[in-house]
N, C-alpha and C positions, 0 to 999 in steps of 0.2 A: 420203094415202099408199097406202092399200088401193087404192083405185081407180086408182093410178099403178103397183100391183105386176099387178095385171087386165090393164091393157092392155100391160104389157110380154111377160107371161106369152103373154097369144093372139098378140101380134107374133111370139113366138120359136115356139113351135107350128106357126105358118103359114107357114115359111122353115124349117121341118126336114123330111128326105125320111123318108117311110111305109116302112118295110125290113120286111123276114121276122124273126120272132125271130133272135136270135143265144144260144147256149149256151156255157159254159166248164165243162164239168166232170174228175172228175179222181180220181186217188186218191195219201194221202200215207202213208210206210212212212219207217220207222225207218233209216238208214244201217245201224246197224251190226249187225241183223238181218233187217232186209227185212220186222218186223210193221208194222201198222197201226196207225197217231196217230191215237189217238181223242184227237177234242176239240183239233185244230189250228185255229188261225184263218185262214182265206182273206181278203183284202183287196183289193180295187180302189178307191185313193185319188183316183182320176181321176172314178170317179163315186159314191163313198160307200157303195159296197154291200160286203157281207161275208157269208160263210156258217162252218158250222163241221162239220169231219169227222162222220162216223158210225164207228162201232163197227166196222165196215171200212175204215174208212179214206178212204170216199170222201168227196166234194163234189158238187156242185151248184148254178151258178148260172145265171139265166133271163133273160129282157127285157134282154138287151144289145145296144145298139147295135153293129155292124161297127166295128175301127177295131184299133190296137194302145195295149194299157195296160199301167202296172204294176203289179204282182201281189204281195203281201206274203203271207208263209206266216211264220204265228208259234207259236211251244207252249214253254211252261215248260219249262226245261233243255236245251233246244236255239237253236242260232244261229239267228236270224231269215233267211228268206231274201226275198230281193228280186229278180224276176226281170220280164221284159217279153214279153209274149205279144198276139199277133195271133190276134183273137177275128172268125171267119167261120165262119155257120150252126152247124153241133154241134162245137164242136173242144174237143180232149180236151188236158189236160194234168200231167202224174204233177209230184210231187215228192218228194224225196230229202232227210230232215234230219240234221242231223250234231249229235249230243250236245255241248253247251256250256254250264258253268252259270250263262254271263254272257249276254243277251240281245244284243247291243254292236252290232248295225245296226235301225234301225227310220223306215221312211219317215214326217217329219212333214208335215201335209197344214194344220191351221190357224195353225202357227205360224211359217208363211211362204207368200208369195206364190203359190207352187206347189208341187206336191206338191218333195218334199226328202228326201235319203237325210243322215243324219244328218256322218258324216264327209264328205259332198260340201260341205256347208254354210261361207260363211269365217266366218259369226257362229256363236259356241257355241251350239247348240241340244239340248237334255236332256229325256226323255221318262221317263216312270214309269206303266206299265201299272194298271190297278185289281188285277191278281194280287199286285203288291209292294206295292199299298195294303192290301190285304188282311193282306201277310205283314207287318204293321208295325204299333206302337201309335202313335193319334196321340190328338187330345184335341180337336182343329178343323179347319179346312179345309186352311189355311196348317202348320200342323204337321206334318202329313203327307208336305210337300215342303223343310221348312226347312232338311234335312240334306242334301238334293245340293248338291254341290261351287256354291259361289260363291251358293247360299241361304242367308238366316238370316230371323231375326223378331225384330219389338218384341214384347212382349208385356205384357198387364195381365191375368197368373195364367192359371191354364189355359185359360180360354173366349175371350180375347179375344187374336187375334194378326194383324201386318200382314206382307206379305212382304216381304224385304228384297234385294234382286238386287244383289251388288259395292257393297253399302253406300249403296245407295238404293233409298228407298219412300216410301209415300206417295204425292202424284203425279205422283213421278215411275216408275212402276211402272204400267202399263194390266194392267188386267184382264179377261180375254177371257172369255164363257161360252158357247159353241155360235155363234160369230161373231158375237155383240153383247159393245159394253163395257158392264163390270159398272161400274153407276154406285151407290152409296152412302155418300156423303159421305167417301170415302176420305181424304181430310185430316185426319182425328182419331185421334191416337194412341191410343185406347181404342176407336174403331171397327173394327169385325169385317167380313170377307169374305161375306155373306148369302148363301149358298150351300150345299145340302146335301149334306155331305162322302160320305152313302151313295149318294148318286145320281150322282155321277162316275166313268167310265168310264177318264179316262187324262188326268195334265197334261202339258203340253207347255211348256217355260222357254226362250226367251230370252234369255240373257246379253246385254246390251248391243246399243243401236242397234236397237230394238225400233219405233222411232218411225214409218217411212217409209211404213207400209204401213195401222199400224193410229189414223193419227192421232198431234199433238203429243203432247208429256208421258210418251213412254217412255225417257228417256233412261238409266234404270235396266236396261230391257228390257219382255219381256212373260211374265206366266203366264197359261194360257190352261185350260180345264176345258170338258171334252168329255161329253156325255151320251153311254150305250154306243148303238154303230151297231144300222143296224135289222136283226132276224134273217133269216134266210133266209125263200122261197117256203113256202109252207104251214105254216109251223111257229108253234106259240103256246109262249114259254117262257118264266119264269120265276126267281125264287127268291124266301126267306127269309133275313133275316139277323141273325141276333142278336148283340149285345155286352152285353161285361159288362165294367167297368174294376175292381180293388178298391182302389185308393188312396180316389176321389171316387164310387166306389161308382154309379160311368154303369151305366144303363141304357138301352141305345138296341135299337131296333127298325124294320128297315126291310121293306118288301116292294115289289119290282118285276117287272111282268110285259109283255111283248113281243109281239107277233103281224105277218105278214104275209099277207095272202092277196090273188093277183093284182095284185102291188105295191100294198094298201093296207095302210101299213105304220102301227102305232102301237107306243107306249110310255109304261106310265104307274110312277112311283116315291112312296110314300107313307113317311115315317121322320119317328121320334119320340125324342128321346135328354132322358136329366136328368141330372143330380148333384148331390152332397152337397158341402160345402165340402173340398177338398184339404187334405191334411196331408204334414207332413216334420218331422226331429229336432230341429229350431229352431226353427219355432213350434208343433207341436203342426195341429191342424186350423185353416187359415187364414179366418178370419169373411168372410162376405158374399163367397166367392169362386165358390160353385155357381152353374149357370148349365143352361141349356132353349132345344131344339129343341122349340115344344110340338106342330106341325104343320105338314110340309112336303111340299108337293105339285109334283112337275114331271112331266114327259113332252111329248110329240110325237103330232102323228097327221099322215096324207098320204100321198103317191103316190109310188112309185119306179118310172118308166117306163122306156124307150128313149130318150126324149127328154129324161132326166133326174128332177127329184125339186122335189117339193115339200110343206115341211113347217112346220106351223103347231105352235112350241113355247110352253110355259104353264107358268109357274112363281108357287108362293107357297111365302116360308117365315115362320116368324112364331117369333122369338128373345126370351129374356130373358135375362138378366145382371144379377146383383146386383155392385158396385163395390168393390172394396178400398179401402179408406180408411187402414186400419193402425192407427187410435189407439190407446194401450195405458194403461191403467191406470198412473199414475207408480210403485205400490206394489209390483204382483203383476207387470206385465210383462202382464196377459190383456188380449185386445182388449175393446177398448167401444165401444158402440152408443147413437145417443143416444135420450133419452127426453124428452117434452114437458111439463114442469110445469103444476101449476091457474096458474098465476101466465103462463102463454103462452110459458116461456122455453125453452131447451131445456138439456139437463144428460146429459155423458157418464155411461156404469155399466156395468162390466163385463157382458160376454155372459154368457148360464147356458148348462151344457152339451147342453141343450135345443137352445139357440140354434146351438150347435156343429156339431149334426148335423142342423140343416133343412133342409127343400130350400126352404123359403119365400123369397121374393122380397118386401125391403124398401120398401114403397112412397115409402119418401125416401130411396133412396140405391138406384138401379138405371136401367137402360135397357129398354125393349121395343119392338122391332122387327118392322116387317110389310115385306115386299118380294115385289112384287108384280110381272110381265112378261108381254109377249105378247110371240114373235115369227115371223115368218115368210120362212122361209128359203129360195131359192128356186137352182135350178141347170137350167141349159139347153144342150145339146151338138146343137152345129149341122154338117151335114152335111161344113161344109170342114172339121172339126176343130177347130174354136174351140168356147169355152164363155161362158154369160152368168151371173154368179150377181149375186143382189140379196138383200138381208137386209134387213127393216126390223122395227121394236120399240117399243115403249110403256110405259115402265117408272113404278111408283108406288113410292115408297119413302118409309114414316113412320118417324120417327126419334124417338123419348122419352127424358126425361132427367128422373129425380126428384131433386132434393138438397135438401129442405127438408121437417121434419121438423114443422113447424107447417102444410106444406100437402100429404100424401102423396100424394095422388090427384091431384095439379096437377102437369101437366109445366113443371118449370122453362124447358126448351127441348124445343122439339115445331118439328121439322125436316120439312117434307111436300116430297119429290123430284121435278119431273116430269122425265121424259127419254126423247126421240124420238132414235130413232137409224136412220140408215139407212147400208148400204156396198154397194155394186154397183164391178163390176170384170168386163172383159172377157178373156180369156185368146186371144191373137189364135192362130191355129193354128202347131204347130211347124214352122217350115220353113229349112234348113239349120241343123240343130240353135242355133236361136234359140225363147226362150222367151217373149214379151212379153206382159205385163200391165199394163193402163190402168185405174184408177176414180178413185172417189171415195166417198169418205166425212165425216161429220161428227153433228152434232147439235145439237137444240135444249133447253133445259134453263131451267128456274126452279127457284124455291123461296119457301117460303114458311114464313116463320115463326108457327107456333100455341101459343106456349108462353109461360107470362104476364113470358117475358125473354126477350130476346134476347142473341145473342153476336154478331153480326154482321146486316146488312140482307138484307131479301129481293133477289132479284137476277133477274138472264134471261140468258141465255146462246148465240149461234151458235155453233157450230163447222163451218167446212166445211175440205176439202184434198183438192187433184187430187194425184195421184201415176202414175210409171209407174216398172215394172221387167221389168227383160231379165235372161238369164239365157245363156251361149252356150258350147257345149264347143265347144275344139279338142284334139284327142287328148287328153294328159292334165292339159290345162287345163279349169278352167272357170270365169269370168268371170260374177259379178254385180254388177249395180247399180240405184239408182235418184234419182228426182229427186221432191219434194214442195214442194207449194207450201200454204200454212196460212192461212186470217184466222181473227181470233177477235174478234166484237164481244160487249161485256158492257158491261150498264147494270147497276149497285150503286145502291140507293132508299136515301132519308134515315132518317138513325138518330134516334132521339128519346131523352132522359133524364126518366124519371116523378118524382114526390115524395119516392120512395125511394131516388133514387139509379142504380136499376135500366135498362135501355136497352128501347127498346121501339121497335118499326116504325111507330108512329102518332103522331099528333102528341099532344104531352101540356099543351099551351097556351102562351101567349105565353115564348119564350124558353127552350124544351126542345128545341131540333133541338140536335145533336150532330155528325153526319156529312152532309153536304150533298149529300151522291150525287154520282156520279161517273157519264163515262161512255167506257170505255175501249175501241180498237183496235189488237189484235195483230197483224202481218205477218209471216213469215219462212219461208226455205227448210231443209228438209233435205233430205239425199242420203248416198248410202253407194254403197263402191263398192268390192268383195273381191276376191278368186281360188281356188280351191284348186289345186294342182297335184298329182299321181302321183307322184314320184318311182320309185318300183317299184308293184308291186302292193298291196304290203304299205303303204308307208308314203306319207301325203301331210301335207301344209305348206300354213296357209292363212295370207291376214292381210284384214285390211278396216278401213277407213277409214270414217269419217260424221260427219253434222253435224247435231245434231239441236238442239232450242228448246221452252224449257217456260213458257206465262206465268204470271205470276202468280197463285196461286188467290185468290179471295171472300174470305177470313180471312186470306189475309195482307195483304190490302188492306185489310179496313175492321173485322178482331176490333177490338172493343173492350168487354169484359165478363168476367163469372167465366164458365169453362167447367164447367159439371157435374161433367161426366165426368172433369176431369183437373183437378180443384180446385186450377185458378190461374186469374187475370186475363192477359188476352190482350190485347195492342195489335198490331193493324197497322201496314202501313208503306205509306200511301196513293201514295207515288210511285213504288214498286219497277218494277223493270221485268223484261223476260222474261230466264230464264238462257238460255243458249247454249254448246253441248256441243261438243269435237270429242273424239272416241274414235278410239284406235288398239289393232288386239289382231291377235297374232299366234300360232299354236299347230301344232300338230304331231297324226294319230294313229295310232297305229302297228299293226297287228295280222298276227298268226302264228297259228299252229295251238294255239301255250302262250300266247301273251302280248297284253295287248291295250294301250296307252298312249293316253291324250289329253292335253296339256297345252296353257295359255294363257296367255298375258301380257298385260295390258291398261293403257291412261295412259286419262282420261276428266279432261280440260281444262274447268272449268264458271266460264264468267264469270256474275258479279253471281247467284253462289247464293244460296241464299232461307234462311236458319235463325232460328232463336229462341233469345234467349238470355235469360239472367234480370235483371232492373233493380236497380241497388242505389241507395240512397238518399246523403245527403250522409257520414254516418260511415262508409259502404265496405259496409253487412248488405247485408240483404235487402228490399226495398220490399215492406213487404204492404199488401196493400187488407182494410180492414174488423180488421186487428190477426194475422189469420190465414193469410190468401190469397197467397201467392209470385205476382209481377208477371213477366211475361216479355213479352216485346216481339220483332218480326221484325226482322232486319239483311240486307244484303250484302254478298256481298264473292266474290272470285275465289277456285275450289279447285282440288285437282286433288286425282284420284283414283289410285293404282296398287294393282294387286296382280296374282294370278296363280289358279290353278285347276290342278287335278292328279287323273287318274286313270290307275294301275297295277292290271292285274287278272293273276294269273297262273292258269292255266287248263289243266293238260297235257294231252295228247293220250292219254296211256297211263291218265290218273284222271279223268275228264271229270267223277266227282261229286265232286272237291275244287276248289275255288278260292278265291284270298287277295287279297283288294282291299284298297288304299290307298288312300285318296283326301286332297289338302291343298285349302283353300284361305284368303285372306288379304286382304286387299283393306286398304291405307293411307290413309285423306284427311289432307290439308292445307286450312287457311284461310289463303293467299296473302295474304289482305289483312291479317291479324292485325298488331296493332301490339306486341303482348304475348305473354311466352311462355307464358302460360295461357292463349291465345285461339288457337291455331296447329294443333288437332285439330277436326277436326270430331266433331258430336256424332252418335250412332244408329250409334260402326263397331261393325262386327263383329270380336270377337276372332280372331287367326289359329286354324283348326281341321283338328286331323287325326282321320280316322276308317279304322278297322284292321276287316272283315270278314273273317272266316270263314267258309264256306259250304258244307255237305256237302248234296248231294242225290239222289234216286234216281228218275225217272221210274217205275218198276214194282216192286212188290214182294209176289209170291203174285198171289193171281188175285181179291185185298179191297184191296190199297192200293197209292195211284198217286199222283204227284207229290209224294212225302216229301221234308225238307228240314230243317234243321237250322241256325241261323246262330248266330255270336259275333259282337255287335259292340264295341270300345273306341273309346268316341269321346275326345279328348285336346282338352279349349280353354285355347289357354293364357293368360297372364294378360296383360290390357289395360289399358296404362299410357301409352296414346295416345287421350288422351281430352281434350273441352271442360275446363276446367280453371277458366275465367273464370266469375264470376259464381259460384260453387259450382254448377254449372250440372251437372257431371257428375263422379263419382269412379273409381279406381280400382281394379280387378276382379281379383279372384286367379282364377288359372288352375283346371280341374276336372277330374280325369277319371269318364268313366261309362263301365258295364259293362252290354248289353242283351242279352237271351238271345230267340231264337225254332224255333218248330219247328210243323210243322202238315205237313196233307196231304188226300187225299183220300180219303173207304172207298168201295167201289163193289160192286155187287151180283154173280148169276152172268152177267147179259146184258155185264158190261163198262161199265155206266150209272152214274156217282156220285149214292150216297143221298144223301152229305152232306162238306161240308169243315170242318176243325178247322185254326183259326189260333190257336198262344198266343205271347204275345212278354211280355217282364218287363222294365221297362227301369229304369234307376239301381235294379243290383241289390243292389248293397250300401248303399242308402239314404244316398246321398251329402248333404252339405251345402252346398250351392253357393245361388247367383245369377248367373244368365247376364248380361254388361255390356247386354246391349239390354232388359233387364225395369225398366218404371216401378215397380215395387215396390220395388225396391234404395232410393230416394227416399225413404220414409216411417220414419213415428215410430221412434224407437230403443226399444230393451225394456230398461229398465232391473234387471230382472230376470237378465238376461243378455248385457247390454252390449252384442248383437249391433242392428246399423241396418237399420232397412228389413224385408222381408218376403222370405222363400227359395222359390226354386222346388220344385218339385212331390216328394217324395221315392219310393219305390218303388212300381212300378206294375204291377200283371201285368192283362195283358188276355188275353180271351177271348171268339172270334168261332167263332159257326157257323151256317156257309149252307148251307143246303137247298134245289138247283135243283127244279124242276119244269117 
């Protein structure tokens, strides 16, 4: 692979013409006084370089090739602006910002095929800066974004959470990190995003039809996580950042620092985060729910030239997680833990309050995770205007799994990831406003199981898919689409059953094979194919069409064991075949000087969907394995998805620091194939949610604080009562409302430089008592104590971040 990115790199090198430097610089002032933006972001998404205002206001950028690009100018409490400039020898260019306390245009550059102005887009595309990461509490990676409109999550307690896009995840959800897919056994509903949440720059979502460009299996869409771009010419910059949560009493600490000199540009980010077990007014402090970041290292080093960029990225994080389980004491309602008798046996006994407030991690009832990447990313701008980029990656990912209390130190399941991934794609040059793009992508991928049980067999895996996409304005149209072609061959190895009963990957002697291996080939196309039109200046209308294909994953082909993590027996469904999507979404967005409008409507048609449901035995219960263990098995059958997305910002002109955001969204499934009316919802939706923003803010205030802000948010979910029904497979969820408070800003010294930023946000401020319908806790032991089932989410929370650039 290295040696096939070498010789592409000198091929593109030696077919680009030798030019004189080129310059862009510039200075940016306030509209509605004519000072100077310190601390504006300049962008050119065309070739990934970016600078940042000086205390005058100016810019500076160097090593550009000749050519016209587009130029993004972004600053907290003002409209983003997006503008196109023809860059020849030293050309100067000013900008003009206009106060607005909704960000509401921002060009996305990885989460489509070409660069992309967000309302020009027919797929909904949604972007979230790291400054509104900042201004928000979250608790993980996924968290942090669960709340934009047509977001949600499963969750297992505060550390472990999946994203859920219009009511699918899992995988059907890609996950994008610096243009490699985030490969970690994403299939498991108690598996986490291996990602560190400090070290992200900006996500970028997807809603639907996500699949064409970055490979099968998005038919949910794509989230995508961006490491911050590289600083400017001469500059070494930095920060600190600290957090404090006091619910679970986090601790985290990150530190990242930046440098460019003579386009060699690096970046390296080091963060450490823990907790204590969460609490709320119903259970008190939730057992065995703390969870550790205990060291995570990523960054970048490489060349930003004329001729474009090359950059070799490096990531390890290394997680723990101890398991909810929920059991409770039949007497007192308190959780219990178990303990190992002289006798071998094991025996529940309530936690001591000791136990309560540990941060210790359970050596029989917990996960620990390493995930480990190289990759190197590479971008080549050739003299006609075309570009070449190639990505390739090597990713290690160990996966542990304790659940037995007679062997603590032995992982039950020890899951080891390999995954090669490469994506190259040519951007042929713009010509009568036509945009085209050609690659390909795909990957290779095993596994192997080191854990003295298995849950399914070790496996291999290709993925490859050619794709191309156009892109073409006519006046106030503009037309996209594309076409993919997909295989996928997977060989699944023989299962074996030991003396115990247990499943293992070896043979275990005469008459212990179980699953005889398999070995399977997927084919299918997708395509998508939109529009947006103008209708005035203000307002446009989009819709688009596609066709996307997911096949089967490894476990739902050949689970056949207890899961650790999610303490049931799992069965596959060895014949299943690939699902097959057709999405239709149409939406509107609207914007004026007061008001800003998005809305969408979406149907997402999925034959022979893939779900799981629970087993019951001959009297109608529950089938357990071993007395305890709830049996669940994989099914298909036809669904369809609808629902809708909604955002109203109102923003006046005469108050530019008030604004009042609404946002709905709601997403319906059906199980078409259901033969029963407890079997006609599908399971994982999301309850309908509305979220009410407040927002006061002030760019400047005295000559010590700058970017002040102030927010209300009431989030409203109401209650879900379209739910799996069959099998006791899923219940019923009463509606919630929460109330989250935030406010922070910047102090800055007498040069106009910020010392330091102060973010606090408190969220379920009046310590609400809920369960969110997508949390695996709602499922466990009832507290007889208090009658109440299952385990409650997180109750009040205040956080407190403060960054110290350098």
């Amino acid at each position: 692979m290295k040696q096939f990115c070498v010789v592409i790199a000198c091929y593109g090198l030696s077919v680009l013409t030798c030019v004189a430097q080129h310059n862009l610089s510039g200075r940016v002032t306030h509209g509605e006084s004519g000072e100077a933006v310190i601390g504006a972001a300049i962008y050119l998404p065309d070739l990934r370089l970016g600078a940042t205002t000086l205390t005058d206001g100016t810019y500076r950028l160097t090593n550009l090739p000749a050519g016209t690009f587009t130029v993004q100018v972004s600053y907290i409490s003002h409209k983003t602006l997006v503008r196109t400039v023809t860059v020849a020898e030293a050309t100067t260019q000013d900008f003009v910002m206009e106060n607005a306390a909704q960000m509401l245009e921002e060009v996305i550059v990885s989460g489509a095929s070409t660069k992309t102005i967000i309302r020009d887009s027919p797929v909904p595309i949604a972007a979230m800066s790291q400054l509104r990461l900042m201004q928000q509490s979250s608790t993980n990676l996924i968290d942090a974004v669960a709340k934009m409109p047509g977001m949600s999550q499963v969750t297992t307690g505060a550390g472990l959470s999946k994203p859920i896009i219009r009511g699918l995840g899992f995988n059907r959800v890609i996950t994008m990190h610096d243009g490699i897919r985030q490969e970690d056994n994403q299939w498991g509903e108690e598996h986490s995003i291996q990602l560190d949440e400090y070290s992200v720059d900006r996500y970028e979502i997807i809603r639907g039809a996500g699949s064409l460009i970055y490979g099968s299996d998005g038919l949910g869409g794509v989230v995508t996580a961006l490491s911050p771009r590289p600083v400017e010419e001469g500059k070494v910059r930095g920060r600190v950042l600290t957090n404090y949560q006091s619910n679970h009493n986090l601790l985290g600490l990150s530190v990242q620092a930046a440098g460019n000199q003579n386009g060699f540009v690096w970046l390296a980010t080091a963060s450490t985060k823990s907790t204590n077990n969460y609490r709320n007014q119903a259970d008190g402090r939730v057992f065995s729910s703390n969870y550790a970041d205990l060291f995570d290292i990523s960054g970048y080093i490489g060349l930003n030239k004329r001729w474009g960029y090359s950059r070799l990225y490096f990531l390890r994080t290394e997680q723990r997680f101890n398991i909810i389980n929920g059991t409770r004491d039949a007497r007192t309602g308190r959780f219990t833990t178990q303990t190992l008798l002289p006798d071998g046996s094991a025996n529940d006994r309530p936690v001591t309050d000791d136990e309560l407030t540990s941060r210790v991690f359970l050596p029989y009832n917990s996960q620990h995770l390493i995930n480990g990447k190289l990759s190197l990313n590479n971008l080549l701008q050739f003299k006609n205007g075309g570009s070449l980029t190639l990505n390739l990656s090597y990713a290690r990912n160990n996966r542990d799994e304790f659940a037995d209390v007679a062997r603590p130190f032995q992982a039950q399941l020890g899951l080891l990831l390999h995954t090669n991934y490469y994506d190259v794609r040519y951007n042929l040059p713009v010509r009568r406003n036509w945009e085209i793009t050609m690659g390909s992508n795909g990957m290779l991928q095993s596994l192997d199981n080191q854990g003295y049980q298995a849950l399914y067999p070790n496996y291999s895996l290709f993925d490859n898919g050619v794709f191309g996409f156009a892109k073409k304005v006519i006046g106030p149209l503009k037309i996209s689409g594309g076409l993919r072609y997909d295989i996928r061959l997977l060989g699944i190895n023989k299962l074996y059953i030991d003396g115990d009963g247990a499943f293992q990957v070896r043979p275990q002697g005469p008459g212990s094979e179980r699953f005889a291996g398999v070995d399977k080939t997927y084919r299918n196309v997708s395509a998508s194919l939109g529009a947006v039109y103008s209708l005035t200046d203000k307002l446009n209308v989009r819709a688009n069409l596609s066709r996307g294909f997911r096949a089967p994953t490894v476990p739902e082909l050949s689970s056949n064991g207890v899961h650790a993590g999610t303490f049931r027996y799992e069965i596959g469904k060895v014949d299943a075949v690939p699902e097959v999507a057709y999405q239709g979404d149409v939406g509107l967005t609207y914007e004026s000087r007061d008001w800003y409008i998005d809305a969408s409507l979406f149907q997402n048609s999925i034959e022979q969907y893939i779900y799981s449901e629970r087993v019951l035995n001959r009297a109608g219960t529950d089938s357990l394995y071993q007395g305890s263990i709830p049996v669940f098995r994989y099914a298909q059958g036809d669904a369809r998805l609808q629902g809708m997305e909604g955002t109203v910002t109102y923003n006046p002109a005469a108050a530019r620091w008030f604004s009042l955001t609404q946002t709905y969204s709601a997403v319906f499934g059906r199980n078409l194939s259901a033969t029963t009316d407890d079997a006609q919802f599908l399971p994982f939706m999301p309850a309908p949610r509305w979220v009410t923003q407040l927002r006061l803010s002030r760019d400047r205030w005295g000559n010590r604080f700058r970017n002040l802000y102030a927010t209300l948010d009431v989030e409203i979910t109401q209650q879900q009562d379209r739910f799996l029904a069959a099998s006791n497979t899923e219940t019923a969820t009463p509606g919630y409302t929460l109330v989250h408070l935030g406010a922070g800003g910047d102090i800055t010294n007498n040069a106009k430089r910020t010392v330091f930023s102060v973010y606090v946000s408190a969220t379920n401020l009046f310590d609400v008592i809920y369960q969110a319908h997508q949390s695996r806790l709602k499922y466990l032991d009832a507290n007889n104590a208090t009658g109440r089932v299952g385990v409650f989410n997180m109750g009040r929370n205040i956080s407190l971040k403060v960054v110290v650039p350098f």
